[in-house]
N, CA and C atoms as an extended XYZ file, in Angstrom:
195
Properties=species:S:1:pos:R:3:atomname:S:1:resname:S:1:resid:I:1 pbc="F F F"
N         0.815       -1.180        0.000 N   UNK     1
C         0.000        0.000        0.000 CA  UNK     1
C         0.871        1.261        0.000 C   UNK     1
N         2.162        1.018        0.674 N   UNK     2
C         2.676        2.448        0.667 CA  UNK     2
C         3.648        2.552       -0.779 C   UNK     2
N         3.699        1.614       -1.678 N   UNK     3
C         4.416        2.206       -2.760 CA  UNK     3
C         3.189        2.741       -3.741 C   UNK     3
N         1.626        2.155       -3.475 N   UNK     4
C         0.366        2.613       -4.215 CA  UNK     4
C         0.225        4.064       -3.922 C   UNK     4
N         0.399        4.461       -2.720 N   UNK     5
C         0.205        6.211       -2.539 CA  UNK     5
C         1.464        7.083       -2.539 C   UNK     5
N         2.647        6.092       -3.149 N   UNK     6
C         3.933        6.629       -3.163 CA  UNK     6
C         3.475        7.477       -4.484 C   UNK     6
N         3.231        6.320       -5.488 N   UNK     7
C         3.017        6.694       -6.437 CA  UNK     7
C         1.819        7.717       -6.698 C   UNK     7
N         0.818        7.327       -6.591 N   UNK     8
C        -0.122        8.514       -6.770 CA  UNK     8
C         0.230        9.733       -6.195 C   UNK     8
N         0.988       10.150       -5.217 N   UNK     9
C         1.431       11.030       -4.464 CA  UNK     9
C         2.690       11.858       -5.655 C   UNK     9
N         3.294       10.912       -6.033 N   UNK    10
C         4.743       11.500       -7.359 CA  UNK    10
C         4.009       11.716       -8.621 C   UNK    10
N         2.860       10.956       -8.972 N   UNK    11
C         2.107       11.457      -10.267 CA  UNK    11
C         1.418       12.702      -10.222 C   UNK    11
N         0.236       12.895       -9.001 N   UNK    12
C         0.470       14.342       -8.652 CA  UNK    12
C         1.113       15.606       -8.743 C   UNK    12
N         2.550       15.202       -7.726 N   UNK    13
C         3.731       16.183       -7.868 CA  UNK    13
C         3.899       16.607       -9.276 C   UNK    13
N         3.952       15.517      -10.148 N   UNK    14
C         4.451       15.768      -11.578 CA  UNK    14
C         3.514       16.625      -12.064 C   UNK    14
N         2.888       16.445      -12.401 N   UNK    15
C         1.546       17.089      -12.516 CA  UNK    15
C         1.474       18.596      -12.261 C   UNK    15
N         1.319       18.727      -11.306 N   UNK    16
C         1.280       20.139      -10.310 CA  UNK    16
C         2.667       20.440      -10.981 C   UNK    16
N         4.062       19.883      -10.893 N   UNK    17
C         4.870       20.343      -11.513 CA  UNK    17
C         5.128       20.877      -12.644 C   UNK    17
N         4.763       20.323      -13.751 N   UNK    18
C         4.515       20.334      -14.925 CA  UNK    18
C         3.699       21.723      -15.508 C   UNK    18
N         2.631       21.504      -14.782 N   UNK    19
C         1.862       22.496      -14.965 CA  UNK    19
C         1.832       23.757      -14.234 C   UNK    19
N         3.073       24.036      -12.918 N   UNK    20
C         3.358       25.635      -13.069 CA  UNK    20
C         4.844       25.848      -13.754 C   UNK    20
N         5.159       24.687      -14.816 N   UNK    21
C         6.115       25.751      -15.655 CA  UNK    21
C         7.302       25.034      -15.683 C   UNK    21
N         7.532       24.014      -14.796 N   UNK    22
C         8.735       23.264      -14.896 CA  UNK    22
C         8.665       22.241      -16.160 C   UNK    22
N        10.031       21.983      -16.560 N   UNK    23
C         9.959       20.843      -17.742 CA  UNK    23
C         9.238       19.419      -17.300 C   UNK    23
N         8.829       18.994      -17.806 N   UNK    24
C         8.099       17.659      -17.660 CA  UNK    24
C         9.343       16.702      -16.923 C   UNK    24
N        10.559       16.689      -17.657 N   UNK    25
C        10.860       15.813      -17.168 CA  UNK    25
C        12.155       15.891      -15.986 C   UNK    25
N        12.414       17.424      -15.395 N   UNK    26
C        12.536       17.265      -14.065 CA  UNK    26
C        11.669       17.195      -13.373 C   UNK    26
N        10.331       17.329      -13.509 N   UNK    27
C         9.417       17.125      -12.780 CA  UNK    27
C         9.173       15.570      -12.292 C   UNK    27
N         9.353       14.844      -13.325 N   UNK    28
C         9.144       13.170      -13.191 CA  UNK    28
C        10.473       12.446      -12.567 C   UNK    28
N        11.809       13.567      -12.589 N   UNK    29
C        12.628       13.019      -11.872 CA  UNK    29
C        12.470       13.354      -10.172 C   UNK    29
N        11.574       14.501       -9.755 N   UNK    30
C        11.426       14.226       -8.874 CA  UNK    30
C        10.434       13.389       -8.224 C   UNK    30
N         9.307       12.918       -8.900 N   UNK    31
C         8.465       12.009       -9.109 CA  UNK    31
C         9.111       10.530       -8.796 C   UNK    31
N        10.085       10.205       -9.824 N   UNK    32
C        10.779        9.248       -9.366 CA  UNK    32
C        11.490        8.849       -8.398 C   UNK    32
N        12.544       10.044       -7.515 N   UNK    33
C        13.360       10.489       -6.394 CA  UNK    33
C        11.992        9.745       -5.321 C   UNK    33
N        10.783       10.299       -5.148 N   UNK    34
C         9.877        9.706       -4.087 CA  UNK    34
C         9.720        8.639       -4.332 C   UNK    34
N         9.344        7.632       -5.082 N   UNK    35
C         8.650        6.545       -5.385 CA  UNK    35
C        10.083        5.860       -5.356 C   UNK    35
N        11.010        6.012       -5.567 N   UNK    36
C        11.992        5.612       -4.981 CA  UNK    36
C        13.003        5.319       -3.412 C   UNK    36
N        12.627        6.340       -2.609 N   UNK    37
C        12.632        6.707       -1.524 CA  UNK    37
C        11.391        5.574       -0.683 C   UNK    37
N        10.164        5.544       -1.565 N   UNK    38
C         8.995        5.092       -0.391 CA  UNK    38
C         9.265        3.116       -0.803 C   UNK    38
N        10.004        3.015       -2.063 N   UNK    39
C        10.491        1.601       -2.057 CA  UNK    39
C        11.640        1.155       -1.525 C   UNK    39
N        12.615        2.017       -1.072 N   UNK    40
C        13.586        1.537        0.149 CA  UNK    40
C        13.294        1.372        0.846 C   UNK    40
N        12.168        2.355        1.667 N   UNK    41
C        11.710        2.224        2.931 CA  UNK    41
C        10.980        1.114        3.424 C   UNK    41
N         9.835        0.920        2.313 N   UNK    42
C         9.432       -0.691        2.219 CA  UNK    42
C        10.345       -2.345        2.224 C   UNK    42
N        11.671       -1.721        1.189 N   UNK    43
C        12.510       -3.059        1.429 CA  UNK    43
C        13.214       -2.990        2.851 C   UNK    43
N        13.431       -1.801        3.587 N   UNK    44
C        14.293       -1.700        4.920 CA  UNK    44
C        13.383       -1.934        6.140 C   UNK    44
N        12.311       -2.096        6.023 N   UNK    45
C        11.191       -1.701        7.125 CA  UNK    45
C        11.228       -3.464        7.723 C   UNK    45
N        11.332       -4.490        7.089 N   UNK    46
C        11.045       -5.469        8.124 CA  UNK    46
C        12.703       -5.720        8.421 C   UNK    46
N        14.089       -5.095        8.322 N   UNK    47
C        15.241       -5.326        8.518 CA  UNK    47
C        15.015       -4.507       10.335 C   UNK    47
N        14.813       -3.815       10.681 N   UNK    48
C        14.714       -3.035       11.259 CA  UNK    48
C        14.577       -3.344       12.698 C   UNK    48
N        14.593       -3.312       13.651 N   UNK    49
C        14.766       -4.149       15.264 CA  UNK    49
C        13.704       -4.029       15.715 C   UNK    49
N        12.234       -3.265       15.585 N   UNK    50
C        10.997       -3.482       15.769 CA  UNK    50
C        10.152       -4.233       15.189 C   UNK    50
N        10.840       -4.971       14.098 N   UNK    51
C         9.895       -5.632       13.500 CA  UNK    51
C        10.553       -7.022       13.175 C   UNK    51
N        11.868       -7.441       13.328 N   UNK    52
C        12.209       -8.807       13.301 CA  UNK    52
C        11.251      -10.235       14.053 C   UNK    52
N        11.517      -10.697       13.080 N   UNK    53
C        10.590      -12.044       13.593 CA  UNK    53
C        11.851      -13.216       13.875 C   UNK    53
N        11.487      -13.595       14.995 N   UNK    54
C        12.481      -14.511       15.295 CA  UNK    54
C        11.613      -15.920       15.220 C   UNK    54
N        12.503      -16.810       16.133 N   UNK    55
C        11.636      -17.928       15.788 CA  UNK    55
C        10.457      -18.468       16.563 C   UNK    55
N         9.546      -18.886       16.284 N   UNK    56
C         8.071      -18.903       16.701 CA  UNK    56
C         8.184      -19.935       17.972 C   UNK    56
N         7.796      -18.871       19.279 N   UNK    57
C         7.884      -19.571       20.140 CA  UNK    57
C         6.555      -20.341       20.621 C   UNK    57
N         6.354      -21.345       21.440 N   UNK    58
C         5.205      -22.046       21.882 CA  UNK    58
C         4.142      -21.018       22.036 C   UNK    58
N         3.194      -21.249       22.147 N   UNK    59
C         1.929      -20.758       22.484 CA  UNK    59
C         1.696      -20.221       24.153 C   UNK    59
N         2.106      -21.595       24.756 N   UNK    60
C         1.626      -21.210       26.470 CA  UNK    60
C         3.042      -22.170       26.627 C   UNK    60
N         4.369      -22.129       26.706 N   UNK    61
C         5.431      -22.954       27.318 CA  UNK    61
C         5.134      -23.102       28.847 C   UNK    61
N         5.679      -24.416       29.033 N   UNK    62
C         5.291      -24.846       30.276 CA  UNK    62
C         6.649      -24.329       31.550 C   UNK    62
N         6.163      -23.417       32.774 N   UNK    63
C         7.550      -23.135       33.611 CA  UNK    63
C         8.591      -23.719       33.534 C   UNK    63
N         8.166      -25.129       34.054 N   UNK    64
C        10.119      -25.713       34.407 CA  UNK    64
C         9.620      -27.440       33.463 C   UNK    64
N        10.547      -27.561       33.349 N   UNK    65
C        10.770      -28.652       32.312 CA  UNK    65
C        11.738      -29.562       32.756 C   UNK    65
């Protein structure tokens, strides 16, 4: 979902860019610069120490064993 509103968010920009006067296609390079940015963040986001999954522990482990 967040590279879907990355994008609609940089097609916009372009857009709005484009149309007060900038060339089309620095506009789409900054278009790209985001949608680029919001797909690192997506590949770095489960590397990250809040969100590691380790290995699946029991349900209810029993105290002493």
């Amino acid at each position: 979902m967040l590279l879907v509103l990355a994008t609609a968010a940089a097609m916009v920009i372009w857009i709005v860019l484009w149309g007060l006067g900038i060339k089309g296609f620095d506009g789409f390079m900054v278009a790209l610069l985001l949608v680029l940015m919001a797909s690192t963040v997506y590949m770095v986001l489960p590397y990250l120490p809040g969100n590691r999954k380790g290995k699946d522990e029991p349900v209810d482990p029993a105290p002493f064993n």
